[in-house]
C-alpha positions in Angstrom: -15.7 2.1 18.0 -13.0 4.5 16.1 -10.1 2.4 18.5 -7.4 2.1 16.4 -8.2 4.5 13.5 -4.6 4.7 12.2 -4.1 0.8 12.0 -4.4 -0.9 8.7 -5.2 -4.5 10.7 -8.4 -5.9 12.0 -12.4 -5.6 11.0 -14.3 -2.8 11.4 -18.5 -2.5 11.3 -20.5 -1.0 8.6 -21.5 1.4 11.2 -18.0 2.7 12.0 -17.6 2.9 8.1 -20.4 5.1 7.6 -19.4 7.4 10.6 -16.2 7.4 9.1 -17.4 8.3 5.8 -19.7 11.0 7.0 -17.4 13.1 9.3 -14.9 13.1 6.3 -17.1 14.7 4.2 -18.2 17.5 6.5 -14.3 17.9 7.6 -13.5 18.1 3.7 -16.4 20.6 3.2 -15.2 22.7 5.9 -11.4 22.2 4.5 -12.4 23.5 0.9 -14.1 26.4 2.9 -11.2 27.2 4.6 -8.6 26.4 1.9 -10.9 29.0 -0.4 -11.0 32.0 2.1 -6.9 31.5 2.8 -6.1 31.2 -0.7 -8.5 34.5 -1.7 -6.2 35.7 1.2 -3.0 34.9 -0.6 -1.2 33.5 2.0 0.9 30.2 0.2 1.8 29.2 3.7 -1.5 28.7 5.1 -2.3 27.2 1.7 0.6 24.6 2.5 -0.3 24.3 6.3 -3.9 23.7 5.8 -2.8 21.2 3.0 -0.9 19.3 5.7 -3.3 18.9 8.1 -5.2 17.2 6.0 -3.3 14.5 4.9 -3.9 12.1 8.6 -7.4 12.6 7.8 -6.6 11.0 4.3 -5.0 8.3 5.9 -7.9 7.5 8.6 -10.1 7.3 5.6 -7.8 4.3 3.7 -6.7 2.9 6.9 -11.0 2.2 7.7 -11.6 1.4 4.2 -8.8 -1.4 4.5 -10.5 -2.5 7.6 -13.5 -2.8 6.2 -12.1 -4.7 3.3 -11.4 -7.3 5.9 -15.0 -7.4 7.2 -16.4 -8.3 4.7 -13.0 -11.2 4.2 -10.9 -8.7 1.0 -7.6 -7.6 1.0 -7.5 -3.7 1.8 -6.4 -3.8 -2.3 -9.4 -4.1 -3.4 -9.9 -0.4 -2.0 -8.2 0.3 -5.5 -11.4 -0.8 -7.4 -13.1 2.5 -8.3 -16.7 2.3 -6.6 -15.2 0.2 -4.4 -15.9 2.1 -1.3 -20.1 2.1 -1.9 -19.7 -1.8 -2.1 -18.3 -1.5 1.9 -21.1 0.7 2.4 -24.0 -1.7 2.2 -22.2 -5.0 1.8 -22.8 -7.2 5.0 -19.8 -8.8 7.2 -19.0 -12.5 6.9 -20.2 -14.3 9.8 -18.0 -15.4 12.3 -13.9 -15.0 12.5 -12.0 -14.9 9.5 -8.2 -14.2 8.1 -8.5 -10.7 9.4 -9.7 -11.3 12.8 -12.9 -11.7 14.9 -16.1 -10.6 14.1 -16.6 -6.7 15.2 -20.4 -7.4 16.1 -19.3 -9.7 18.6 
C-alpha cells in the first residue's frame, strides 16, 4: 500500500483510495487551520510557504485518483467528470489484469 504515491501508472485498491481520501481531508482541515492563524498573523510569506507545501499533496490526491481510474479499467481523464471521485469510492475493481496492470488484490 501507498508504494508509488507520486506515479500516475498502475491500479490501486478501493482501500488505499479511501485512506487516501481520508488523510487528505484531515491534512486539508489542519492546512485551512494553519493558513487562517498565519494569515490573521499577516505574514504573506508564510501565506505563500504554507501554499507551497501543499501543492505535492494535491498531486498525491490526482496521481491515486488516476490510479484508481485504472482499477476499475478508465483512463485517469475521467477524474475530470465532476462526482467522479465518489464513483472510485464504492465502484468495485474489474477482475483480473487489464490495460493498466494486474489486479492489486492479488
Amino acid at each position: 500500500m501507498f508504494l508509488n504515491p507520486f506515479s500516475l501508472k498502475g491500479r490501486i485498491r478501493r482501500t488505499e483510495y479511501w485512506l487516501t481520501n481520508f488523510i487528505y481531508a484531515i491534512l486539508y482541515v489542519t492546512y485551512i487551520f494553519m493558513y487562517e492563524v498565519v494569515k490573521y498573523n499577516n505574514n504573506e510569506f508564510a501565506v505563500i510557504f504554507i501554499g507551497l507545501l501543499f501543492l505535492p499533496l494535491w498531486y498525491i490526491l490526482i496521481a491515486q485518483s488516476v490510479k484508481r481510474s485504472h482499477d476499475i479499467g478508465n483512463s485517469g481523464w475521467f477524474n475530470l467528470i465532476p462526482f467522479y471521485g465518489l464513483f472510485l469510492l464504492f465502484s468495485d475493481s474489474n477482475e483480473g489484469d487489464n490495460k493498466y496492470g494486474s489486479n492489486p488484490k492479488k
